[in-house]
N, C-alpha and C positions, 0 to 999 in steps of 0.2 A: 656644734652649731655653726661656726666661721666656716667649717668644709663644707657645710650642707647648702649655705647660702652662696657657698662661690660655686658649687656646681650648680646651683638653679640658676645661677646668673650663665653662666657657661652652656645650660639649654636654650636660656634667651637667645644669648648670639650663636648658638649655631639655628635657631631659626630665624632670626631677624633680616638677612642679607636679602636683599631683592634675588627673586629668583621667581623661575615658575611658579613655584606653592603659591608663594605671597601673591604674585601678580592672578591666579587662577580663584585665590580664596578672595580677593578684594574683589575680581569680579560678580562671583556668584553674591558676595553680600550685597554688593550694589542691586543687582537688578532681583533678589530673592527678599533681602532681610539678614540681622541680625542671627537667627535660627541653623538658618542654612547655612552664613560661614563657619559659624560653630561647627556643627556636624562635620563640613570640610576638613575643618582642620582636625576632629577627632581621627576622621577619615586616613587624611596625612599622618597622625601620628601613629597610627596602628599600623603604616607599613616603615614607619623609624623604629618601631619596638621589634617590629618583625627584625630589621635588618642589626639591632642591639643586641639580642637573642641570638641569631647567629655569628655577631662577632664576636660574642663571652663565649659560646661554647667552640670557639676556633673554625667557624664554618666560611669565616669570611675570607680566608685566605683564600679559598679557591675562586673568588670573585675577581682576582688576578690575571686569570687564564685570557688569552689575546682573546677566543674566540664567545667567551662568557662577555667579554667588554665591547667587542661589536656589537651582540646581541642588544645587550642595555642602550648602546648608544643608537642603535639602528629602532629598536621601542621606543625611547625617548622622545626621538627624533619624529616619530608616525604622531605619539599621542600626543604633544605638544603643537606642532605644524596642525592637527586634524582639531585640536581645541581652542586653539587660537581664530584660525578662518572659521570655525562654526561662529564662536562669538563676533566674529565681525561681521557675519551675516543678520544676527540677529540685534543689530545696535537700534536699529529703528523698533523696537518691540521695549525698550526700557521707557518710556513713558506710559505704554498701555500696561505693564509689569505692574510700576508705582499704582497706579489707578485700578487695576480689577485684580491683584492680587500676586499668587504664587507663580512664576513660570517652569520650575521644576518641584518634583517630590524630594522630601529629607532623602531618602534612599539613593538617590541619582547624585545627589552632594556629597554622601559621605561614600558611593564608588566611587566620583569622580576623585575624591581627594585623595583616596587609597592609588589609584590607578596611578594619578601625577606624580604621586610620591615614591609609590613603588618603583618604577621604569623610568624614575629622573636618575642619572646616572650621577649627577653630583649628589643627590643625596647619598648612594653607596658610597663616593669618594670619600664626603663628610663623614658616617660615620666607621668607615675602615681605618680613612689617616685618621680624624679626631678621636672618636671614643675608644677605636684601639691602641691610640697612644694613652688615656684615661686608664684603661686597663693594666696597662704595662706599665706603668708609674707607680698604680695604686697598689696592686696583686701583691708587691714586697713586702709592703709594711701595712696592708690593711687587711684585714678578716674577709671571709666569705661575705657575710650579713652587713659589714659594710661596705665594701663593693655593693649590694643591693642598693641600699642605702642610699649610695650616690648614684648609681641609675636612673631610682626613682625619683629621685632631686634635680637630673637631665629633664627627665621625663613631665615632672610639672615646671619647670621651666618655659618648656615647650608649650605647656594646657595656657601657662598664661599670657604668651606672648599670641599664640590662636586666637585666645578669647579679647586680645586687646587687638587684633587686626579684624575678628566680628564685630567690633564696637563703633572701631574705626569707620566700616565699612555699613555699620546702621546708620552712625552721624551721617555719613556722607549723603546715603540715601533719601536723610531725613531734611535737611538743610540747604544743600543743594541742589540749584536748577536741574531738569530732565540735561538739559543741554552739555553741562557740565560735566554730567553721570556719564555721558556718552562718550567723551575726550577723554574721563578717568579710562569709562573700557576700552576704550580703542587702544590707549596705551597700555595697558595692560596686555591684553590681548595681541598688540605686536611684539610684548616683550615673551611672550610665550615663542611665538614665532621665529622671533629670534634664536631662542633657546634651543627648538627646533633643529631650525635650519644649520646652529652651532654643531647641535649633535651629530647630526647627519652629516657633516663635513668632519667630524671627526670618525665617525665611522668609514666614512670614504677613504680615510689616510690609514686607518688601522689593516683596511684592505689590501689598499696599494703602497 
């Protein structure tokens, strides 16, 4: 039971650190709801299970390759820059959002969370250096079924720190001014940008 709760803690922080997800999933609860950052982050997590999946059965390794690591970083780099300025175009729509309802469908929340997560290229970093080093700790002196075990223990680690950034992000919606909600996304939404434009300079060096 001590292992199971230090790897759920162990899913917490590796989802907790400011990054795209978080700044992308705070936004959509702001101007959606509760509902929809959920979704998000089920979104996001389905493409951390994907990338889990492939690093237990050794697929990760070729995620190494110079020209596999442009690609990521040069995707990253498109979806983050292109989700960022959409939201900044639409910050004046978060008070009419609050008042007549939904501005996207669940569907569109849980691609966009998949998509973020997929082609963030720090998430592959996170889980090649981190849960491949999980693996290679545990593999020696743990069983198959617990290796599972603790995956799954990442894994709801993850559902609760999601669910605790959708709550976040309904408070926020709920409590505070239109005005405020807007300064959250703007911030937010440069921080993607950032991310962005990070990636894409490091694609540009991986080139040259």
């Amino acid at each position: 039971m001590y292992s199971i709760i230090t790897y759920i803690l162990l899913g917490i922080s590796l989802a907790a650190p400011v990054g795209p997800v978080n700044a992308a999933q705070l936004d959509v609860g702001i101007k959606n709801g509760f509902f929809h950052a959920l979704i998000f982050g089920i979104g996001a997590l389905t493409a951390d299970i994907i990338y889990m999946i492939m690093v237990y059965f050794g697929v990760g390794q070729y995620m190494d390759s110079p020209y596999i690591k442009i690609f990521l970083w040069s995707f990253g780099c498109f979806v983050l820059t292109y989700t960022g300025i959409e939201n900044l175009l639409s910050l004046n729509k978060i008070k009419l959002d609050m008042k007549f309802g939904k501005r996207i469908r669940l569907r569109q929340a849980l691609i966009s969370g998949f998509l973020i997560s997929l082609l963030n290229p720090l998430t592959i970093l996170f889980w090649l250096g981190i849960y491949g080093s999980v693996l290679a700790a545990t593999s020696n002196s743990s069983q198959e079924n617990q290796l599972i075990i603790f995956s799954l223990s990442i894994v709801f680690g993850i559902i609760l720190w999601d669910t605790f950034m959708a709550f976040l992000s309904k408070s926020a919606r709920k409590f505070l001014s239109a005005k405020f909600l807007i300064i959250i996304s703007l911030i937010s939404s440069l921080c993607m940008i950032v991310f962005g434009i990070y990636f894409g300079i490091m694609a540009y060096s991986s080139l040259f």
